[in-house]
C-alpha positions in Angstrom: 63.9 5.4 -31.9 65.1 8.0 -34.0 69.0 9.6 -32.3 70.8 12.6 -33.5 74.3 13.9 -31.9 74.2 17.3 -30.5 77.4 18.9 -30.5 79.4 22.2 -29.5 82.5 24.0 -30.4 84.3 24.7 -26.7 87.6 25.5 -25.5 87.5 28.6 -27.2 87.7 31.1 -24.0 83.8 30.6 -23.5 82.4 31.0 -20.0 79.7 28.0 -20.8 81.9 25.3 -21.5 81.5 23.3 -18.0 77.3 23.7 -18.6 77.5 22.6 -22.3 79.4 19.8 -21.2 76.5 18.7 -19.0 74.2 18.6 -21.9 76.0 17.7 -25.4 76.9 14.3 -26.8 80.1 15.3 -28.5 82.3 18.2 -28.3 84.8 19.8 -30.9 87.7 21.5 -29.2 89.6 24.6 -30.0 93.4 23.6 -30.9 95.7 26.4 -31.1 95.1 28.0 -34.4 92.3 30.4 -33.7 92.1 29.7 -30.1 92.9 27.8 -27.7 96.6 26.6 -26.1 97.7 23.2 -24.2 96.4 23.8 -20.6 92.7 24.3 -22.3 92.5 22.0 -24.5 93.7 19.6 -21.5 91.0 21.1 -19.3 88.3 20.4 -21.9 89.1 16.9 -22.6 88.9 15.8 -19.1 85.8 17.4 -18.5 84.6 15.9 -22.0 85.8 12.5 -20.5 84.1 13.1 -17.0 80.7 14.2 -18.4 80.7 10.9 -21.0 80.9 13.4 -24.0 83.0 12.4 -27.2 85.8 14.9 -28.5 87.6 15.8 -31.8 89.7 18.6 -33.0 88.7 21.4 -33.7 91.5 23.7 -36.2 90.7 26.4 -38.0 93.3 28.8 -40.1 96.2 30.1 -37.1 94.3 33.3 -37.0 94.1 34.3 -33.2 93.6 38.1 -33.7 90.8 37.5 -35.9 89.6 34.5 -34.4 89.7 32.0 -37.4 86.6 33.7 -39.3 88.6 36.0 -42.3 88.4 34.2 -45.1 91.4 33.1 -47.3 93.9 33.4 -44.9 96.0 30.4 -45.4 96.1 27.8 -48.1 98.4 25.1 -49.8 101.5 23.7 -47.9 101.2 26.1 -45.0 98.1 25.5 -44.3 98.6 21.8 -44.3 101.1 22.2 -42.3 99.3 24.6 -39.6 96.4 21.6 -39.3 98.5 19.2 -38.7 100.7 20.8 -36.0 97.2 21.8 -34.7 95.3 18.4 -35.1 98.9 16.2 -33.8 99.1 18.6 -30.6 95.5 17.7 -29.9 95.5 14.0 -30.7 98.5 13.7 -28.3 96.9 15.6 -25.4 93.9 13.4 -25.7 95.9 10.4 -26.0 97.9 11.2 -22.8 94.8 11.5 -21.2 92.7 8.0 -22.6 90.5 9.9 -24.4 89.5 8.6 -28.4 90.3 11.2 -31.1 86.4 10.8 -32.3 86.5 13.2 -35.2 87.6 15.9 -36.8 85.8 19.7 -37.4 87.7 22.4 -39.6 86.5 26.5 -37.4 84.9 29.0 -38.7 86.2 30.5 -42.4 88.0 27.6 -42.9 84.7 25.2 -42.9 83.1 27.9 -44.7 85.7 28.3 -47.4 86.3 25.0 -48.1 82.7 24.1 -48.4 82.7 25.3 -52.3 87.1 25.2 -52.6 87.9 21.6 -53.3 91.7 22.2 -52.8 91.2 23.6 -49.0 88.8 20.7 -48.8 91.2 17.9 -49.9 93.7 19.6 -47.5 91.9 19.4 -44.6 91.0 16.0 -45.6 94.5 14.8 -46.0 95.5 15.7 -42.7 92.6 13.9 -41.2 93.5 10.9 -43.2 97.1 10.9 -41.6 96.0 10.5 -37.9 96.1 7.8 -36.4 92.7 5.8 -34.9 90.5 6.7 -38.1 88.5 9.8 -36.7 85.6 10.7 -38.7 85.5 14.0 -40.8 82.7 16.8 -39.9 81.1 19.0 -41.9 77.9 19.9 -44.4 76.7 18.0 -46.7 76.9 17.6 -50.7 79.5 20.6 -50.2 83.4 20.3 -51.4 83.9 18.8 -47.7 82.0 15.7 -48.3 83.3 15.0 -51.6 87.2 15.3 -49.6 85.9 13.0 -46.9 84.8 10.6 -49.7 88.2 10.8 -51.4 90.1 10.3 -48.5 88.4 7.3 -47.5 87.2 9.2 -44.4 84.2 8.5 -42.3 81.7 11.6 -42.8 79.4 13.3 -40.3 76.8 15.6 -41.6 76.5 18.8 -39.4 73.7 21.0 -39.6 73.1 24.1 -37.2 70.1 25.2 -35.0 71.3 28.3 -34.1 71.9 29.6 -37.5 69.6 30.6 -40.4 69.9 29.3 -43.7 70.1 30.4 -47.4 67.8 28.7 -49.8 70.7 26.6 -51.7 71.2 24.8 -47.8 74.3 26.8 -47.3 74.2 29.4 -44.2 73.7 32.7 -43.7 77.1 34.8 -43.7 77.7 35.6 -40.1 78.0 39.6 -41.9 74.0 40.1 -42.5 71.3 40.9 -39.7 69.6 37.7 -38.6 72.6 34.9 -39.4 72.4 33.9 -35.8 69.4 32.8 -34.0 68.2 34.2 -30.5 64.9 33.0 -30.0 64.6 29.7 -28.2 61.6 28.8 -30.0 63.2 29.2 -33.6 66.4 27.8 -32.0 64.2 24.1 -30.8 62.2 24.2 -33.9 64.8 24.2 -36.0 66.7 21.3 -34.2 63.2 19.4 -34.4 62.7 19.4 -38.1 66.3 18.8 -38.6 66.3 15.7 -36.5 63.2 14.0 -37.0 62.8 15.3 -41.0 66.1 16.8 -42.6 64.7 19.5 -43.2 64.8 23.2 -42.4 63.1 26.9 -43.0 65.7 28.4 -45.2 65.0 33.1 -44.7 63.0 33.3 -47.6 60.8 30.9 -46.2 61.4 27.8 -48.2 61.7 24.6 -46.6 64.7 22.5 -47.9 66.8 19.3 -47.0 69.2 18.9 -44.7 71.2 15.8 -43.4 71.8 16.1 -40.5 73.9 13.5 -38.7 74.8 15.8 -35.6 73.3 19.4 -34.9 76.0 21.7 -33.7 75.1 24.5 -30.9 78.5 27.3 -31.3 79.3 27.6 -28.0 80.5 31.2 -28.1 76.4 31.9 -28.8 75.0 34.5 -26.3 72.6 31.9 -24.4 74.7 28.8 -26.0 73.5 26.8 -22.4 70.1 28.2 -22.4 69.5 26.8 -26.2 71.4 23.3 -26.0 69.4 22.3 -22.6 66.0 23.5 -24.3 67.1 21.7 -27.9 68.0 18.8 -25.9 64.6 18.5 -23.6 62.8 19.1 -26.9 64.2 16.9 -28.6 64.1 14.0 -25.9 60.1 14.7 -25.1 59.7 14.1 -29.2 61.3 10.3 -28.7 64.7 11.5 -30.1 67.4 10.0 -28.5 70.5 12.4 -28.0 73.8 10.2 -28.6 77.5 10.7 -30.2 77.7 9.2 -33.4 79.1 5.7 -33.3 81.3 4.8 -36.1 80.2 2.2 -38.8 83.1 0.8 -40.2 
């Protein structure tokens, strides 16, 4: 039977957390940087423990105002040390409550930047590499983010998104132009299908091109983000995928 994570990016100050919960395999929660503070990312990881769902970190550059998505903000030796303040504070709060740090998932400009920077990659990678329990490092494949994991020794998960639209060379659509984010249920499930069963997805211009896709992420600050995970999910599970965290191989 052919399985596929389905995560979500929560503890962000999104009302659908508690629903998304209820339906997701893994989680990736909000740390301090561009959202996020001690008492939520608390609440998220019991509720990630009570509903079965696995969790990782979630930092993104400390960018609250602008919520993590201008790019450039940070780099070098202060943004090392932002992550790991952010990533340490989370893997402690999870700790204290039994929970496994599971992996690791840079936020919004950050992921996108260091998709094609290798030095913001390898940064990002290096504070994963320095927690403790191993977690696994997130992000898309054959970018700069896959080749850090790689050097780092890190486990990588491939991530590829249902609820947004894709540019022909597999990257995404910049959040900027009309039509990055999906809002139609039945684009939303169809694009989770192909990606799960075949790798592959409708890129705008129509194209159809490969995607790994080790977990399929559902941004929980999506209008409908509930609505589109329990419809990707019961698609999904009617097609003989089986929705599951990823389990680590090494």
């Amino acid at each position: 039977m052919a399985s596929v994570d389905l995560n979500a990016d929560l503890g962000e100050g999104d009302a659908c957390d508690d629903a998304l919960l209820e339906i997701v395999s893994s989680c990736s929660v909000a740390c301090g940087g561009h959202a996020g503070d001690s008492d939520s990312m608390a609440a998220t990881v019991r509720a990630a423990m009570a509903n079965g769902v696995s969790v990782g970190a979630h930092p993104g550059y400390p960018d609250r105002e602008g919520f993590g998505r201008v790019s450039g903000y940070l780099s070098g030796d202060a943004l090392y040390e932002a992550l790991t303040d952010q990533v340490t504070a989370f893997a402690d709060i999870a700790a204290q409550l039994g929970a496994k740090l599971a992996h690791v998932k840079p936020h919004g400009a950050l992921y996108n930047d260091a998709i094609v920077d290798a030095e913001l990659a390898d940064v990002i990678a290096r504070v994963v590499s320095e927690l403790h329990g191993e977690p696994a490092f997130v992000g898309m494949a054959n970018t700069q983010l896959q080749v850090a994991a790689e050097r780092h020794d890190l486990e990588f998960i491939a991530e590829a998104f249902v609820d947004r639209a894709y540019e022909p060379d597999g990257t995404l659509v910049s959040r900027s132009e009309p039509g990055a984010v999906h809002g139609e249920l039945f684009v939303i499930t169809s694009q989770a299908l192909g990606l799960a069963e075949r790798g592959i997805v409708t890129a705008r211009n129509g194209e159809i091109i490969e995607v790994r896709a080790d977990t399929l992420c559902i941004h929980g600050d999506t209008p409908g983000a509930a609505e589109a995970a329990r419809a990707v999910r019961d698609v999904l599970e009617s097609h003989g995928v089986e929705i599951r965290a990823h389990e680590k191989s090494r």
